[in-house]
C-alpha positions as CSV (number, residue, x, y, z in Angstrom):
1,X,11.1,34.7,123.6
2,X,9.8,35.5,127.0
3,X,8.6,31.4,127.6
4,X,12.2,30.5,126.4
5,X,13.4,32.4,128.8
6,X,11.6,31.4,131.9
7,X,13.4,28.2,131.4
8,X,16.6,29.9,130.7
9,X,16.5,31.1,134.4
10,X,16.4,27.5,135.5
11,X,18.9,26.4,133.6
12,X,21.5,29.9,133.8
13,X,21.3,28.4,137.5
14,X,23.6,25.7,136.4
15,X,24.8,26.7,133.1
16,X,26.0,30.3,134.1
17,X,28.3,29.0,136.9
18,X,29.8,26.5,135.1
19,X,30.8,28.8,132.5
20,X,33.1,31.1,134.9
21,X,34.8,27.6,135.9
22,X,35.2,26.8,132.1
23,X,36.3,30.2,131.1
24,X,38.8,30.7,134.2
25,X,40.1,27.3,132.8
26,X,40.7,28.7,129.4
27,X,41.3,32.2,129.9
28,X,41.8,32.6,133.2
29,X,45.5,33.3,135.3
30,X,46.2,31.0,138.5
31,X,46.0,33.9,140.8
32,X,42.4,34.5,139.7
33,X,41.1,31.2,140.9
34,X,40.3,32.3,144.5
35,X,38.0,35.0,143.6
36,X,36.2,32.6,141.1
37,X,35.7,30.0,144.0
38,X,34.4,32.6,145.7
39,X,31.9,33.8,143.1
40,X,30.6,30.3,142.0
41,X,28.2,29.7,144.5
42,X,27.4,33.3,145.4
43,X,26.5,33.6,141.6
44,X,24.2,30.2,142.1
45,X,22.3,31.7,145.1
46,X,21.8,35.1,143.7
47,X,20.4,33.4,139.7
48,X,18.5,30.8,141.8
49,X,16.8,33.7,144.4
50,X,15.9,36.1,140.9
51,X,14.6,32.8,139.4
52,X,12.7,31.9,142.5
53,X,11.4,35.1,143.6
54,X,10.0,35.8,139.2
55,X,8.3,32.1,139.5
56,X,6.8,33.5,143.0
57,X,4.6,36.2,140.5
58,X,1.1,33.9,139.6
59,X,1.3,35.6,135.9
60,X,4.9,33.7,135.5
61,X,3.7,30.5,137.1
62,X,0.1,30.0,135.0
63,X,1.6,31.5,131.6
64,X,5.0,30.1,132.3
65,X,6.7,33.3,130.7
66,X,9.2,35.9,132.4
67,X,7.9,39.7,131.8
68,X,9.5,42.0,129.5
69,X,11.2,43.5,132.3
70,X,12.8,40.1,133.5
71,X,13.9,39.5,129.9
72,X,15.8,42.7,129.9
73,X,17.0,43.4,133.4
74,X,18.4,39.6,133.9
75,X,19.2,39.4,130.2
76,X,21.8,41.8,130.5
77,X,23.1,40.5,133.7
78,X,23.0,36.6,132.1
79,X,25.0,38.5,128.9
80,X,27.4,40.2,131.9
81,X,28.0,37.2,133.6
82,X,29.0,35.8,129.9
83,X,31.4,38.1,129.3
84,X,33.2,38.1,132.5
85,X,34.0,34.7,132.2
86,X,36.2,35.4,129.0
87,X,38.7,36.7,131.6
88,X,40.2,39.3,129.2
89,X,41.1,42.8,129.9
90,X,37.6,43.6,131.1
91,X,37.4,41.2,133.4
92,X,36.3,43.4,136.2
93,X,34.3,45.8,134.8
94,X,31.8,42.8,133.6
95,X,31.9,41.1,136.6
96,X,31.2,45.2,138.7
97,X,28.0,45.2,135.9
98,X,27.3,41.8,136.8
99,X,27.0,42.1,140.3
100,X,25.1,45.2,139.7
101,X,23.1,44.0,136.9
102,X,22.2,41.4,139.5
103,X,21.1,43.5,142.2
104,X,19.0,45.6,139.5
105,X,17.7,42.3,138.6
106,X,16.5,41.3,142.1
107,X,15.0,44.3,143.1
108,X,12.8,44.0,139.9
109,X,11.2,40.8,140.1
110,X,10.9,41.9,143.9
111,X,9.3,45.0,142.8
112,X,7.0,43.5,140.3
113,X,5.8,40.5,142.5
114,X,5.1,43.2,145.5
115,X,3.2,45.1,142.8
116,X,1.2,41.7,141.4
117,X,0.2,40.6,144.9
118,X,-1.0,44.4,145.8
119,X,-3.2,44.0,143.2
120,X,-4.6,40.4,143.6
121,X,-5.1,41.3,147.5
122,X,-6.9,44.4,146.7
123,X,-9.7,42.0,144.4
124,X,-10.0,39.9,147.3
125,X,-10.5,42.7,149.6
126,X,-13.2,44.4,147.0
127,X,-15.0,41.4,146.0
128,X,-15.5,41.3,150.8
129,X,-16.6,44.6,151.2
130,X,-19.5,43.9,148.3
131,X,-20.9,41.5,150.5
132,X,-20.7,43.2,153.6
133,X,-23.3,45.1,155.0
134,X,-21.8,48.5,156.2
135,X,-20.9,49.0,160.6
136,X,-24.7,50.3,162.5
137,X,-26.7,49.3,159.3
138,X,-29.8,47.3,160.9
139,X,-31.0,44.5,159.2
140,X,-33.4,44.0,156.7
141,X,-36.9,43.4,157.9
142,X,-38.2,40.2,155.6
143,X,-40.6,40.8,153.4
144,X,-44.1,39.4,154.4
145,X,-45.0,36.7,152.9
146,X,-48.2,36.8,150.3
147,X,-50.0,33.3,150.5
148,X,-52.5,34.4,148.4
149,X,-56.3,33.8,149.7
150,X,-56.9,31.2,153.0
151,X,-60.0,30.0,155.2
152,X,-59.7,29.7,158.9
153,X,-62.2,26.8,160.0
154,X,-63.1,27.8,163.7
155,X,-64.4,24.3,165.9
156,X,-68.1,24.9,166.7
157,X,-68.2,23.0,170.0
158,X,-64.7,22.9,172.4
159,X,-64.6,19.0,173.0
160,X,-65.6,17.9,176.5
C-alpha cells in the first residue's frame, strides 16, 4: 500500500486536477468556474511540492515507499480533493478540508524530512569526532622500533 502510493503522488499531480475540471463539468454551476480556474493550478503546485518535498526523504527515494504518515495525512487530503469535485452541497466544506488537509500534509513531509536529515547529519558528525583527536592532545610519540639483534662493523684503518 505505501509503494502504490508513492506513485499515486506522481500521478494525483495530474489526475487530481483534472478531476475538479471533470466534475465542475458534470456537476458543477457556470458561476463556479472562476474559482475552479483558480484552484487548478494552485492544487498542481501544492500536490507537486508534498510529492517533491516526500521524494526529498532518502528512506522514500531508496525504498520507493511514502511513510505511514504520508499515506494518511495526503490520503485524506487526495480523498478531500475527490469529494470536492462532486460539486454538491458540500462543496465548500471539502474544498476548506482540502486546503487544510493540504497544509497538514506539507508541513508533515517537511517535518519528517527535517527530522530524517537531523538524523543522517548527526552519523556523519559522530562517525568525525571518532577519528579526531581531541583540541591540546599532543601527539603520540611512535613506538620504537625492535629490529631484533644487529652488528656494527667499525673500519679498522680511516682510508688515506
Amino acid at each position: 500500500m505505501r509503494k502504490a502510493f508513492f506513485y499515486w503522488q506522481f500521478a494525483a499531480v495530474v489526475v487530481l486536477p483534472v478531476w475538479i475540471l471533470v466534475g465542475w463539468t458534470v456537476w458543477g454551476r457556470a458561476g463556479e468556474f472562476v474559482s475552479v480556474a483558480i484552484a487548478a493550478p494552485f492544487l498542481v503546485l501544492a500536490l507537486l511540492g508534498v510529492a517533491g518535498v516526500s521524494y526529498a526523504r532518502k528512506s522514500a527515494r531508496t525504498t520507493r515507499t511514502a511513510s505511514w504518515l504520508d499515506v494518511a495525512v495526503a490520503g485524506a487530503w487526495h480523498l478531500a480533493v475527490i469529494a470536492a469535485g462532486f460539486f454538491g452541497p458540500a462543496t465548500g466544506a471539502f474544498a476548506a478540508l482540502s486546503v487544510a488537509l493540504g497544509i497538514a500534509a506539507f508541513a508533515s513531509v517537511t517535518w519528517q524530512l527535517v527530522q530524517e536529515t537531523r538524523k543522517r547529519v548527526r552519523r556523519v558528525f559522530e562517525n568525525i569526532q571518532r577519528g579526531a583527536v581531541p583540541y591540546g592532545t599532543p601527539p603520540a610519540k611512535p613506538a620504537p622500533l625492535d629490529a631484533g639483534e644487529y652488528l656494527v662493523i667499525r673500519p679498522s684503518d680511516p682510508p688515506r
